[in-house]
N, C-alpha and C positions, 0 to 999 in steps of 0.2 A: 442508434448504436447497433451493433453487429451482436448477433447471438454469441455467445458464449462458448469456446470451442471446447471439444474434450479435452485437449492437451490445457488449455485454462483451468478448466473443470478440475484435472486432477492436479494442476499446481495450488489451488483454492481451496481443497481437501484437505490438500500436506500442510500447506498454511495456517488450516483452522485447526488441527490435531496437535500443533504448539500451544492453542490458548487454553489454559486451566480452568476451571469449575472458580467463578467468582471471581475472574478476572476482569478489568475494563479493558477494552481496546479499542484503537482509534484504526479504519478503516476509512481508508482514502478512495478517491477516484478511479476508475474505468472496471473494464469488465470481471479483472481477476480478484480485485477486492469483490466484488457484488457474487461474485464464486464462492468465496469463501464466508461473506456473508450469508448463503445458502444454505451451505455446512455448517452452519453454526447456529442456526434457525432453531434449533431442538435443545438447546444449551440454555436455559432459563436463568440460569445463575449466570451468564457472561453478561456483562453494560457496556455496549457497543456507543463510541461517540465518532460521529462521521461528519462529514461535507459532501458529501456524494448523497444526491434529491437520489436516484435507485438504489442504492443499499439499503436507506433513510425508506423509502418508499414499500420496497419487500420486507424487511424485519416488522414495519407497521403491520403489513397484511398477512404474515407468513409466521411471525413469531410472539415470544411471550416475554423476552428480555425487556428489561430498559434501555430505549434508544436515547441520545444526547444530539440532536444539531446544531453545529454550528453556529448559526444566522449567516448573512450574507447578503452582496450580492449575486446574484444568480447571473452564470456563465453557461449560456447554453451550446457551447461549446465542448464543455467539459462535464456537462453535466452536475454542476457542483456548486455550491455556497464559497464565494471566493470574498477576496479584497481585505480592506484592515479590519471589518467587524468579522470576520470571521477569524483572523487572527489573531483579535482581541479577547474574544472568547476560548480559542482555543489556549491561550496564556494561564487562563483562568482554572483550564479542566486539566485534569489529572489522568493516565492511564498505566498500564503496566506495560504495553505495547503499542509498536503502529506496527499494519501493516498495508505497504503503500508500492502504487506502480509504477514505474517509471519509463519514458521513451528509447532512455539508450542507456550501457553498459559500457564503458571502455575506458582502457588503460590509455595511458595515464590520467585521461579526462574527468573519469570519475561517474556520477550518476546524473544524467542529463534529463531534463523537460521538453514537451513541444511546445508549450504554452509558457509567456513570461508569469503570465496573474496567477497560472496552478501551478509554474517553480515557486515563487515567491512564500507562497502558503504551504508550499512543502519542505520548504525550507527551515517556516517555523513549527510544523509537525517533527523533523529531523532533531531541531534547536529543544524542543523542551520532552521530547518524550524520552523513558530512560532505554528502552531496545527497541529498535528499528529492523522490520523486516521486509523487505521490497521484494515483490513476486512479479518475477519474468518471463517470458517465454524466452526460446534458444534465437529468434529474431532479432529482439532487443538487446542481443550481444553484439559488441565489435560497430554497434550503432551511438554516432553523437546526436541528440538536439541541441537546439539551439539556444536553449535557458542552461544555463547551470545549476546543477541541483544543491550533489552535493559530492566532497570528498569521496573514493573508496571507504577510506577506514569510520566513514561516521556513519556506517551500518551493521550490523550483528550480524544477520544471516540473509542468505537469499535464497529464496525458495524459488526453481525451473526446473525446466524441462531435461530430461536424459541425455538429448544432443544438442548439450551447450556445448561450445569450444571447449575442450580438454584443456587445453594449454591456459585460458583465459580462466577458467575453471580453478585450476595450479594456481597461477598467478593470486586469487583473492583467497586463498586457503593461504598462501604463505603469507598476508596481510593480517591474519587472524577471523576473518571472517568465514561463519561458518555455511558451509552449502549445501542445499538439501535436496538432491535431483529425482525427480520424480514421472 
């Protein structure tokens, strides 16, 4: 995996200064969540449940929370505990939030995946968690993958970067979804 850019860094920040003192939160795959898992390292009162083996990996070595994995098959591609025992479990657990990354942003398409086996499980993090927060860089705009994720409107807010598309920007504000540019 790719180090962690600033511009991740600071959407992983903005991210983590949404979660409250005693909140659980579920923390998905790639770099921005593991950002924000960083930032959140010092928060003993948060219970972080993830699928991501380096989120899972840093809060063991770096923090004092309680962590929750998954189980899974291991996708070493994604770095992640995938497949139906991970989505068996995650059925099972409870959070106050996800906050989860995504490959592409775009209208009318919605929120796209690179991988089919990490849409499929993000689709049942989307399915049972009650607010969804997907953190992107201004990249991931105006980009499809190839999985479908999910809906525009079956996300709460999105945490990016300063030079997202303005207009695309307009666009999921007048859907109701809230934007957090950073």
């Amino acid at each position: 995996m790719e180090p962690i850019s600033p511009q991740e860094m600071r959407i992983g920040a903005a991210a983590a200064e949404m979660i409250g003192a005693g909140e659980t939160v579920f923390l998905g795959m790639g770099r921005i969540p593991l950002a924000v898992a960083q930032h959140i390292a010092d928060q003993p009162s948060v219970t972080v449940v993830t699928n991501a083996l380096d989120v899972a990996s840093h809060l063991a070595a770096y923090a004092q929370q309680n962590v929750i994995v998954t189980g899974g098959q291991i996708d070493r591609r994604e770095n992640a505990l995938l497949g139906h025992l991970a989505e068996m479990t995650l059925r099972e657990l409870r959070a106050d939030r996800a906050v989860v990354g995504v490959h592409g942003i775009q209208l009318p398409d919605g929120f796209t995946a690179e991988s089919l086996t990490g849409a499929q499980f993000l689709r049942t993090v989307i399915e049972v968690m009650p607010r969804v927060t997907v953190v992107a860089t201004a990249e991931q705009w105006a980009r499809v993958g190839p999985a479908f994720l999910a809906p525009l409107e079956a996300v709460d807010t999105v945490v990016t970067s300063l030079d997202a598309p303005p207009a695309m920007v307009w666009d999921l504000t007048q859907l109701g979804i809230d934007i957090i540019q950073t």
